[in-house]
Structure formats: structure tokens, C-alpha cells
RODO-2510 file (C-alpha; in nm, 4 decimals, decimal comma):
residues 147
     n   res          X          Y          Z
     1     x    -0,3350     3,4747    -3,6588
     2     x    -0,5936     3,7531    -3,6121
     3     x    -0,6328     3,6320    -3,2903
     4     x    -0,3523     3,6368    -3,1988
     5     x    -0,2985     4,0324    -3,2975
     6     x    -0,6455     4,0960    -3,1754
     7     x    -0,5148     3,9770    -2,8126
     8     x    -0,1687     4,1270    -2,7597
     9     x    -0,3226     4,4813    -2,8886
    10     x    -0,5795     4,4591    -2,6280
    11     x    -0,3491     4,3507    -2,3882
    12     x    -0,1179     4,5940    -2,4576
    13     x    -0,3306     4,8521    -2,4527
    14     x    -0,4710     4,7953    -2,1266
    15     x    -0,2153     4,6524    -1,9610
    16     x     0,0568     4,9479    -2,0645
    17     x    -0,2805     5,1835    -1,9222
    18     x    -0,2871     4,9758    -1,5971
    19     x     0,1665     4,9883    -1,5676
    20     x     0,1466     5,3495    -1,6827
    21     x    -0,1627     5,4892    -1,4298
    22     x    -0,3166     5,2288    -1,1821
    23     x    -0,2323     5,1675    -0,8376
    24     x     0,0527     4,9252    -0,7201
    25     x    -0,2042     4,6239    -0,7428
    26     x    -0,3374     4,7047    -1,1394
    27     x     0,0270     4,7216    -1,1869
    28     x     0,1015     4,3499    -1,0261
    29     x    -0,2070     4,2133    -1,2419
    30     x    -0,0985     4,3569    -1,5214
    31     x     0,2436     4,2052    -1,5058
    32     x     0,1505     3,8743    -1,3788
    33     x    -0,1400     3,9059    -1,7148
    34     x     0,1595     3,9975    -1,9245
    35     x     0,4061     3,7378    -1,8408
    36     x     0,1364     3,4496    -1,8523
    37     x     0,0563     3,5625    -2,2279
    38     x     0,3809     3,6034    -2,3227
    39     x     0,5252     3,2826    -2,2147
    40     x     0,1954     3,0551    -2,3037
    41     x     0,2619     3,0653    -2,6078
    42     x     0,6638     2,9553    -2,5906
    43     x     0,5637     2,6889    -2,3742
    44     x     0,3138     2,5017    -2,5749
    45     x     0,3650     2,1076    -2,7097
    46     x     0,5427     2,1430    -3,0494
    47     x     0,5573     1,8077    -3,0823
    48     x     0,1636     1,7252    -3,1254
    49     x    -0,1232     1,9643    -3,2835
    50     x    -0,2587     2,2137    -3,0798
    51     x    -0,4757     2,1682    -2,8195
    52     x    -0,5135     1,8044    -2,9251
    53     x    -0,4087     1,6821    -2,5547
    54     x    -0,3713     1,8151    -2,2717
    55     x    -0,0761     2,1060    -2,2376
    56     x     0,0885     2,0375    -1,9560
    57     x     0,3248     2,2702    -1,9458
    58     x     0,0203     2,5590    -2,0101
    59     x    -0,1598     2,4035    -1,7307
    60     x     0,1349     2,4653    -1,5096
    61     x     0,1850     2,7854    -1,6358
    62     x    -0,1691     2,8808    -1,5546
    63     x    -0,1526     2,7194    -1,2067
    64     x     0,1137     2,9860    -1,1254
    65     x    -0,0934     3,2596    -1,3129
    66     x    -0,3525     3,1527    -1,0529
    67     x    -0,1857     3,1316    -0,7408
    68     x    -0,0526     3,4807    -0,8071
    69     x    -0,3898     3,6144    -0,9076
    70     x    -0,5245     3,4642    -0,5625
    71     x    -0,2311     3,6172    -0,3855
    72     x    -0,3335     3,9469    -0,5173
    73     x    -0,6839     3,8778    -0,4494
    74     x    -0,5848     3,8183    -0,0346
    75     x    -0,4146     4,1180    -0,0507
    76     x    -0,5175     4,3993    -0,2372
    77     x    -0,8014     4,6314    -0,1286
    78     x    -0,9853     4,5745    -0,4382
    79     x    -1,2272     4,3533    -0,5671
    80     x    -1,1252     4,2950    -0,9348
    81     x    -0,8211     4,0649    -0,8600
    82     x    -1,1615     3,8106    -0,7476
    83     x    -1,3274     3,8334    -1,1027
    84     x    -0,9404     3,7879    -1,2768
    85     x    -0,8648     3,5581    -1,0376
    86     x    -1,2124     3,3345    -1,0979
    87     x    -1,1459     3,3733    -1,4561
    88     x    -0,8174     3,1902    -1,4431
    89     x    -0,9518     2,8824    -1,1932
    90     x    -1,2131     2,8300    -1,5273
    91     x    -0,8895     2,7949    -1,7514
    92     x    -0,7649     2,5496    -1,5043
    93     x    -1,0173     2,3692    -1,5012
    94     x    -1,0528     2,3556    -1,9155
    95     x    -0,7186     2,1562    -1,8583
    96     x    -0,8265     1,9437    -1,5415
    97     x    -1,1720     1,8456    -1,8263
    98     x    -0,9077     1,7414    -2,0993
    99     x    -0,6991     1,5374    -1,8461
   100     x    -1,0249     1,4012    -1,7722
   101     x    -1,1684     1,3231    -2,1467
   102     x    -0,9282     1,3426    -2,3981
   103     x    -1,2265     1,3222    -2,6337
   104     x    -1,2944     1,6719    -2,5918
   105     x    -1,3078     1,8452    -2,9351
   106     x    -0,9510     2,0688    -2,9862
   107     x    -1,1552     2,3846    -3,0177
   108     x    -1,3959     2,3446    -2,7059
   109     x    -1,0392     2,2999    -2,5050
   110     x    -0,8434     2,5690    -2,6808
   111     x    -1,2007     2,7977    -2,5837
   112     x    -1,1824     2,6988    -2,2135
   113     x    -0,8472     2,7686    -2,1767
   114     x    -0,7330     3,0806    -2,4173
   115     x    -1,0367     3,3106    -2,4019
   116     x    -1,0113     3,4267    -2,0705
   117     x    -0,7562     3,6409    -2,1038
   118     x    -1,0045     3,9158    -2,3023
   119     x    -1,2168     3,9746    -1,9955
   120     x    -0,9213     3,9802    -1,8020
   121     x    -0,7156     4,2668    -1,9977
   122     x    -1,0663     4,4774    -2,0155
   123     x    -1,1101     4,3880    -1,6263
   124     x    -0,7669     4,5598    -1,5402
   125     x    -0,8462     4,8238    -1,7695
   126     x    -1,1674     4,8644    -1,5799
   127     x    -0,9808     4,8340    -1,2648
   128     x    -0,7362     5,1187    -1,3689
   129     x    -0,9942     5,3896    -1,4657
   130     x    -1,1921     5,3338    -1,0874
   131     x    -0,8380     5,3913    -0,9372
   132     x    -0,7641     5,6881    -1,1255
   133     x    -1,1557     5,7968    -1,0647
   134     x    -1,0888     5,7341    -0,6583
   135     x    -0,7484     5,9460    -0,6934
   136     x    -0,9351     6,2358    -0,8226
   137     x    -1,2908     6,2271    -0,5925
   138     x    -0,9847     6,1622    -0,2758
   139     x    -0,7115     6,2153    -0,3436
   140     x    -0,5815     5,8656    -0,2023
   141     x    -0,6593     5,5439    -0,2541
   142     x    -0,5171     5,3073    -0,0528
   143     x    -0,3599     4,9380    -0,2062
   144     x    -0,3271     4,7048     0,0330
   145     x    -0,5704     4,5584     0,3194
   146     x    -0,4362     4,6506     0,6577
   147     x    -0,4402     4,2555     0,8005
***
């Protein structure tokens, strides 16, 4: 349970930081980070302990956590959606190694998949404070990648 109040403070620190002073794409992370947090756990098996097989439904979740991360990755004019974006595919892959050994002890899957998300609020935080930094030294800092 202290993990779990640990987490959303951090994440709503730095993710109501990122809504309420980064650019249009620490805003987008932030939401997509916020929606996938919120909904993980609402969508996890309730009819089997935790994390003793594979979640499908949090692997699908996470899939579409990805593909938006990537999305903002291939667009944005940053280079932080990458390291959020590379954070997530480890996740995945947490679920693709307990599709692939069941055996795998509860915690060392709950570890793959659920501790990500720390880096990943501190990343957009990160991300947030460089925009603001590049509004004041330019006045401008542009969002999107012309192509």
C-alpha cells in the first residue's frame, strides 16, 4: 500500500508540473503516463493472485502505453519521449518473459513490469524543467519536428 501512495504522489506531482508548465509534448506524456496508471490498476486479473500469470489485459494496456509513447517519440522535437518510450518496451517485455516461463517468481514479474513508471514520472519532470529552462534562455521552444 505504500507503494502504491509513494507512486501516485510522484506522479502527481510531476505529472500536474508537466500539464501545468511543459510544452504541448510533456503535456501528451504526461497524460498518456496518467491514464496508463490509472487504469492498470482497474484492469488487473481479480480472479487469480497478483502477478501470478501473465496479465493480459496489463500487457495490452501497456502495448497501447507504448505505441503512444513511440508516437510521441516520432514526433516531438525532444529526446525524452526515447528514454519513456524504452522504459515501457522493458515492461512489455516483463510480460512477453512470463508468457514465456510462467515459473517466473510473482515479484521478479510484478518488478519488470510496475517499476518503470518512477523513472518515467521523474523523466517528464526532467523534461518539463529543460522546457521551461529553453523558454526563458529563447524565448521559444519549438514542439514538433518539421517532417
Amino acid at each position: 500500500m505504500l507503494h502504491k501512495l509513494l507512486y501516485f504522489g510522484l506522479l502527481a506531482l510531476c505529472c500536474g508540473y508537466a500539464l501545468a508548465r511543459g510544452g504541448t509534448p510533456e503535456r501528451l506524456g504526461a497524460i498518456i503516463l496518467l491514464i496508463a496508471s490509472v487504469l492498470t490498476p482497474l484492469m488487473r486479473s481479480w480472479n487469480m493472485a497478483r502477478f501470478q500469470g501473465l496479465e493480459p489485459s496489463i500487457l495490452a494496456l501497456d502495448l497501447v502505453a507504448l505505441a503512444a509513447f513511440v508516437a510521441l517519440a516520432l514526433r516531438a522535437n525532444r529526446f525524452w519521449p526515447l528514454w519513456i518510450a524504452a522504459i515501457q518496451l522493458l515492461g512489455c517485455t516483463g510480460h512477453i518473459a512470463k508468457a514465456l516461463n510462467p515459473a517466473i517468481d510473482p515479484w521478479a514479474y510484478y518488478v519488470m513490469v510496475a517499476l518503470g513508471g518512477y523513472p518515467m514520472c521523474l523523466i517528464i519532470a526532467i523534461a518539463t524543467r529543460r522546457h521551461r529552462r529553453r523558454m526563458a534562455e529563447r524565448g521559444v521552444d519549438p514542439s514538433w519536428n518539421a517532417s
